[in-house]
N, C-alpha and C positions, 0 to 999 in steps of 0.2 A: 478618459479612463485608459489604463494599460493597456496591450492586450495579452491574451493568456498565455500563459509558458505551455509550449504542447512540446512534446516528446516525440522526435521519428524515431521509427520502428527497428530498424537497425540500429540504432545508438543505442537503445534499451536493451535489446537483446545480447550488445557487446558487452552493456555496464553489466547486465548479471552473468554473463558468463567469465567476468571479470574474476568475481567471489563465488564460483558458484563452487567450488572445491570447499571452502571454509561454512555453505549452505550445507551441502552433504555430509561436513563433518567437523564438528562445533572442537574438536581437538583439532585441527588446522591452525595454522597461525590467523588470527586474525587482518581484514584487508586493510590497507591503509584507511585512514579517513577518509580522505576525498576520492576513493573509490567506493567507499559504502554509501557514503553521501549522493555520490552521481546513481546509481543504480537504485537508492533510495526514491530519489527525485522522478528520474525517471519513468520508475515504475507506476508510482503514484497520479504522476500526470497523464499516463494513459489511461488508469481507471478513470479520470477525468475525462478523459477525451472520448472515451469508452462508451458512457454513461454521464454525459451530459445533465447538470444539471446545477442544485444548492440545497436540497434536502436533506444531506447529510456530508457531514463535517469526518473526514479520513486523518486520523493525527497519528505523523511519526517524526516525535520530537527526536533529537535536536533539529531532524533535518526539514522538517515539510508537512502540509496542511493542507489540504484538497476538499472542496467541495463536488461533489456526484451526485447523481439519481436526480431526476426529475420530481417537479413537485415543490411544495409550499418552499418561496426562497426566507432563511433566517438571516438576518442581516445588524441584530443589536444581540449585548450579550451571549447566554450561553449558547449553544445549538442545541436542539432537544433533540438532535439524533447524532451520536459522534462512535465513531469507534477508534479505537486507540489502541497503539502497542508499539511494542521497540523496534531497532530496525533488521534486526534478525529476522522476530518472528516474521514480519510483514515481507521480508526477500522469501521467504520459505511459503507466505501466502498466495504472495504474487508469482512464485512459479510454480505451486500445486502442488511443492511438496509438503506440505501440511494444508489438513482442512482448515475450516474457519471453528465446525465444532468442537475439532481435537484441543486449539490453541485458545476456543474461549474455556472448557471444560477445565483447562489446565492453567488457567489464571492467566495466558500468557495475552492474551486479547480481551479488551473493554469494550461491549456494545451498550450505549444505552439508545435509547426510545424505541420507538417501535416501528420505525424505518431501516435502525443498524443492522439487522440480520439479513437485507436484503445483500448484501456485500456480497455473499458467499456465493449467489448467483452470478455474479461479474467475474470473481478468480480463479485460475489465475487470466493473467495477463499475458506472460513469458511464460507459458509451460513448457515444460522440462519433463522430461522422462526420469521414471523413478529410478 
């Protein structure tokens, strides 16, 4: 078996200070792909590394898919705990500047089962000052 993509802590903090101008302010031009993409990745994989585990399924398509939290491993089919969203919202997660409540209240985040709300305990990751 592989082993797991882990993210150090400086490269993460570089990839979102990369966009973090276009986080602050959605009329910014947009960052290139393969800077959203890397800060995407990044970020994601520390919550992994953070919170160890397979209990819950972290989707932010196009770029990345992380399994977290300790606890029952799912391994066929669906996940019965996933949370999901774009990869804006999830840079604005993982640096604190949005909550998890605001972003699900507002459609912008998917939690299903009843493990995905634990998330909100783990982020951010990179926090940033508002």
């Amino acid at each position: 078996m592989p082993a797991r993509r882990t993210a150090d802590p400086a490269k993460t903090r570089a990839a979102v200070l990369a966009v973090v101008e276009w986080l602050r302010d959605e009329n910014q031009p947009a960052p290139q792909r393969s800077a959203l993409a890397e800060a995407v990745r990044l970020t994601a994989r520390t919550l992994a590394v953070t919170a160890p585990g397979a209990s819950v399924e972290v989707r932010v398509p196009p770029f990345v898919a992380v399994q977290c939290i300790s606890g029952p491993r799912h391994t066929r089919g669906n996940p019965p705990n996933v949370v999901e969203t774009d990869p804006r919202t999830w840079l604005l997660l993982a640096t604190g500047l949005r909550t998890v409540a605001d972003a699900a209240s507002a459609g912008e985040l998917q939690l299903s089962g009843a493990r995905a709300p634990e998330i909100a305990t783990l982020l951010p990751v990179v926090p940033l000052a508002a």
